[in-house]
C-alpha positions in Angstrom: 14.5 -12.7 1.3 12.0 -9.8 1.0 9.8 -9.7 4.1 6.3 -9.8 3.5 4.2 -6.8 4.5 0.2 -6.8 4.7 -1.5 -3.1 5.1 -4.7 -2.7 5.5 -6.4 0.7 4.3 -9.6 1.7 5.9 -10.5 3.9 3.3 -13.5 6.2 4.5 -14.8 3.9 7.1 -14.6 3.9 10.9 -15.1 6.5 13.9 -12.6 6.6 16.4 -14.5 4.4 18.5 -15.0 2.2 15.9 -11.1 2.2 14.9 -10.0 1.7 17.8 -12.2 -1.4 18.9 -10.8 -2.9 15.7 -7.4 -2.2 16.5 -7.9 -3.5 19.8 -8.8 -6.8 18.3 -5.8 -6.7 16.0 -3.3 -6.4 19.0 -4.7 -9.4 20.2 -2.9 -11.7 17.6 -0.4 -9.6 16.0 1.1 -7.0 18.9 4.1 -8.8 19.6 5.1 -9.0 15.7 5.2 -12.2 13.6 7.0 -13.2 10.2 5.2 -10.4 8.6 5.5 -7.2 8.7 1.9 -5.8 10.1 0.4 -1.9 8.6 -2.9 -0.2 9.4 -4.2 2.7 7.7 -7.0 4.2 9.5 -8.9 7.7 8.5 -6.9 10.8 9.3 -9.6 11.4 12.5 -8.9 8.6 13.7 -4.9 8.6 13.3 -3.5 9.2 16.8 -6.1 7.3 18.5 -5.0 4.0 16.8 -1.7 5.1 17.3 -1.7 5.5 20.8 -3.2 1.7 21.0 -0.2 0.8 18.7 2.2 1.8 21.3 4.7 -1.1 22.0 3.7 -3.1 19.5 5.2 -4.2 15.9 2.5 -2.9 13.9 2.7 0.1 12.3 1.0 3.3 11.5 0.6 4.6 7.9 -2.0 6.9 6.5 -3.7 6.9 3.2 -2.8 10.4 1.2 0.0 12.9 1.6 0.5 16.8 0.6 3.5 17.2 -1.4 4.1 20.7 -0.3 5.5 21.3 3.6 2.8 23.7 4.5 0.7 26.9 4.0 -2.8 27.5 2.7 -3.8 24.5 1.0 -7.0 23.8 2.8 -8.0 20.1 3.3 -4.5 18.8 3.0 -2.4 16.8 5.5 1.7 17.3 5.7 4.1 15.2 6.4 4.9 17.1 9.1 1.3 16.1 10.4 1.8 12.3 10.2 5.2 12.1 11.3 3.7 14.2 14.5 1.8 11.0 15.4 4.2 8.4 14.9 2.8 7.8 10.9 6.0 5.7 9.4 4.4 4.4 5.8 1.5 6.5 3.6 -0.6 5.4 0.4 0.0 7.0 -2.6 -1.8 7.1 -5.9 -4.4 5.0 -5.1 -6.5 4.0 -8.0 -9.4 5.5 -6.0 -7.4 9.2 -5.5 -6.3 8.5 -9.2 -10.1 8.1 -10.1 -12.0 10.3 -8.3 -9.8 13.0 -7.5 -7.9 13.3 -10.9 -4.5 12.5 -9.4 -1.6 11.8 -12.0 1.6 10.8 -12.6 3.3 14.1 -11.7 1.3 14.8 -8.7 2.0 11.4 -7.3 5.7 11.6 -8.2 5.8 14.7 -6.1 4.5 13.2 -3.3 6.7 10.4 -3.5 9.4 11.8 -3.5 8.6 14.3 -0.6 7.6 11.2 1.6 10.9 9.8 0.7 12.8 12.8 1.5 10.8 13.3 4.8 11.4 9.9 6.1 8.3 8.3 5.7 7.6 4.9 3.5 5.5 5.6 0.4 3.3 2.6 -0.6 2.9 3.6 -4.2 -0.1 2.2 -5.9 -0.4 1.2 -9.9 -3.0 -0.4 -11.1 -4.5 -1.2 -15.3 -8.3 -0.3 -15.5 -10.9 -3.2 -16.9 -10.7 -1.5 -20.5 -6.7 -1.9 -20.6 -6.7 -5.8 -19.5 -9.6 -5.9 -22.2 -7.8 -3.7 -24.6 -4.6 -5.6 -24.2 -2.7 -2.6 -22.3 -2.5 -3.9 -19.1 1.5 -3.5 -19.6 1.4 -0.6 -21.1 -0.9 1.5 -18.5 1.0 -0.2 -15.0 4.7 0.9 -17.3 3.7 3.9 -17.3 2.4 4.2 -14.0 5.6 2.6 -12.6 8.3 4.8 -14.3 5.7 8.4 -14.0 4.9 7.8 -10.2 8.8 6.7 -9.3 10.7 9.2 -11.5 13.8 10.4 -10.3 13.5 8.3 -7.0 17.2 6.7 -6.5 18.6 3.1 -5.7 19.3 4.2 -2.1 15.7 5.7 -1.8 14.0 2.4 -3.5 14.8 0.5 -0.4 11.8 2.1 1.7 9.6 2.2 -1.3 7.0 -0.4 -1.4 4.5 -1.0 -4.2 1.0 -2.2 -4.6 -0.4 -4.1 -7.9 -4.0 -2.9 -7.8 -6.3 -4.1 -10.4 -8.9 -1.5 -10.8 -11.9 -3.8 -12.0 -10.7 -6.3 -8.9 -11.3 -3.4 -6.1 -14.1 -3.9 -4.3 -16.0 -6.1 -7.0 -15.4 -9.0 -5.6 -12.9 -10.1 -8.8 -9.9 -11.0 -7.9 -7.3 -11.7 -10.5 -5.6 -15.6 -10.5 -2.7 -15.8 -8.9 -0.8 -16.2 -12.2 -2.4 -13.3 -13.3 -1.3 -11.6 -10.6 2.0 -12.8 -10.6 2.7 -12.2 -14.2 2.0 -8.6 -13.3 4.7 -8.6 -10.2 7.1 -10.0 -12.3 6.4 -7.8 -15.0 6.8 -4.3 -12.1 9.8 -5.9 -10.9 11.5 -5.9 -14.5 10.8 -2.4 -14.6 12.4 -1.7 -11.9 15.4 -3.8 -12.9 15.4 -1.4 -15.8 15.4 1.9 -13.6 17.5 1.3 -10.5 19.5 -2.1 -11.0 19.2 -5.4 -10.2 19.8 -5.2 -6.5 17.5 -2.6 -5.6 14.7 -4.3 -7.8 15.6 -7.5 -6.3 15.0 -5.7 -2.8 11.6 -3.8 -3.6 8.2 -5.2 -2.0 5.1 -5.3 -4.2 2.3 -6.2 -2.7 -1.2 -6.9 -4.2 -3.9 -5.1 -4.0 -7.2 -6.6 -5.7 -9.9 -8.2 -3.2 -7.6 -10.3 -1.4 -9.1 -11.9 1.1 -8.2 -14.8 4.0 -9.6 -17.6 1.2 -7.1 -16.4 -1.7 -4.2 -15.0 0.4 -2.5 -18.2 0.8 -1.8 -19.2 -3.0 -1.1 -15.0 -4.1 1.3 -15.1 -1.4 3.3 -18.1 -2.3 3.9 -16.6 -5.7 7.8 -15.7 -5.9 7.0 -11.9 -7.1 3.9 -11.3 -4.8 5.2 -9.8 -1.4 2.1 -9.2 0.9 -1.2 -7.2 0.1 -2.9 -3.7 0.4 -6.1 -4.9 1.9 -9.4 -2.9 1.8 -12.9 -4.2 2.8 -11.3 -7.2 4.3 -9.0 -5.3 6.7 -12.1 -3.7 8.3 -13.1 -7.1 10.4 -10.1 -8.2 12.8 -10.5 -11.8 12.2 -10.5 -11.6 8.2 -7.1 -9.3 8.7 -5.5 -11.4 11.3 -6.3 -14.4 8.7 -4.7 -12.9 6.0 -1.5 -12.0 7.6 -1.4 -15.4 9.0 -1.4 -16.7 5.7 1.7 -15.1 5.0 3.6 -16.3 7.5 
């Protein structure tokens, strides 16, 4: 059984004070664990705050973007020496959003990948099909892709503290959100793939979560499907109660 695990990235939203109130209110319900496995991704300035509040609980710390070089003059970036500093255990990587905006590919996401892995820390590798490849047909096609360029050379043993997020691009932040079969045909579709590159076992092992406006109204019926196994959560993992909700529905 593959233990679900809901993360909720922050994005570009919260002060210290602000993240911290909200973890505050997560602690409330979800400090002393429950069935799922609980991750927060806050803004870099506000990393060791929330971690510091985190202390002695089961939820954990992650941030949302990685260098893939050790150190030196690359001005802007965060290492992995930085996060594991402050107790960071999982980081988002390739998000459709750093993919977008910030011209991330394949390669450059495969480097960080693997760098994560080889540093200790849990990559949550995002894939996701644009609303002209589900239109065009290519939504298997583009996540393929995606799957096998961002995991390349990544090996069974390491697959076991990779987790990956099905993201939808035209169902971030839009309100869309695709059907749970959809979404499921999707999962299935990832988990083939990974069948394909690192065996049965491994494949068989491998969390994917989904990533596409979930909310606490859909989470229930996208997390009963056999191939969904939690959700990267983004506007709805900035109010405690909605988050709280969502993992609850998991359980």
């Amino acid at each position: 059984m593959r233990k679900k695990i809901i993360a909720g990235n922050w994005k570009m939203n919260k002060t210290v004070g602000d993240a911290v109130a909200l973890v505050e209110g997560l602690k409330m319900d979800l400090a002393q664990g429950t069935d799922v496995e609980v991750v927060v991704c806050p803004p870099f300035t506000a990393l060791q705050a929330v971690g510091e509040k985190l202390t002695n609980t089961q939820i954990k710390l992650g941030a949302q973007n990685m260098s893939s070089e050790d150190d030196g003059a690359y001005t802007g970036e965060i290492s992995h020496t930085m996060l594991k500093d402050l107790f960071v255990k999982y980081v988002i990587l390739g998000h459709s959003e750093r993919r977008q905006y910030y011209k991330e590919t394949d390669f450059w996401v495969n480097k960080k990948v693997k760098k994560a892995l080889e540093k200790n820390l849990r990559p949550i590798v995002c894939v996701g099909e644009k609303l002209e490849d589900r239109e065009a047909g290519n939504t298997e096609k583009v996540v393929e892709a995606q799957v096998r360029g961002s995991l390349a050379d990544v090996t069974a043993e390491q697959f076991e503290n990779v987790v990956i997020a099905y993201e939808p691009v035209w169902a971030i932040g839009t309100g869309k959100t695709a059907t749970s079969a959809q979404a499921q045909e999707v999962h299935a579709f990832i988990r083939g793939i990974l069948r394909d590159m690192t065996g049965e076992k491994a494949a068989n092992g491998l969390r994917i979560q989904y990533g596409g406006s979930m909310k606490a109204s859909n989470a229930k019926d996208l997390l009963s499907q056999p191939d969904i196994d939690g959700g990267l959560i983004g506007g709805a993992a900035l109010d405690a109660r909605s988050f709280i909700d969502i993992v609850k529905a998991g359980m």
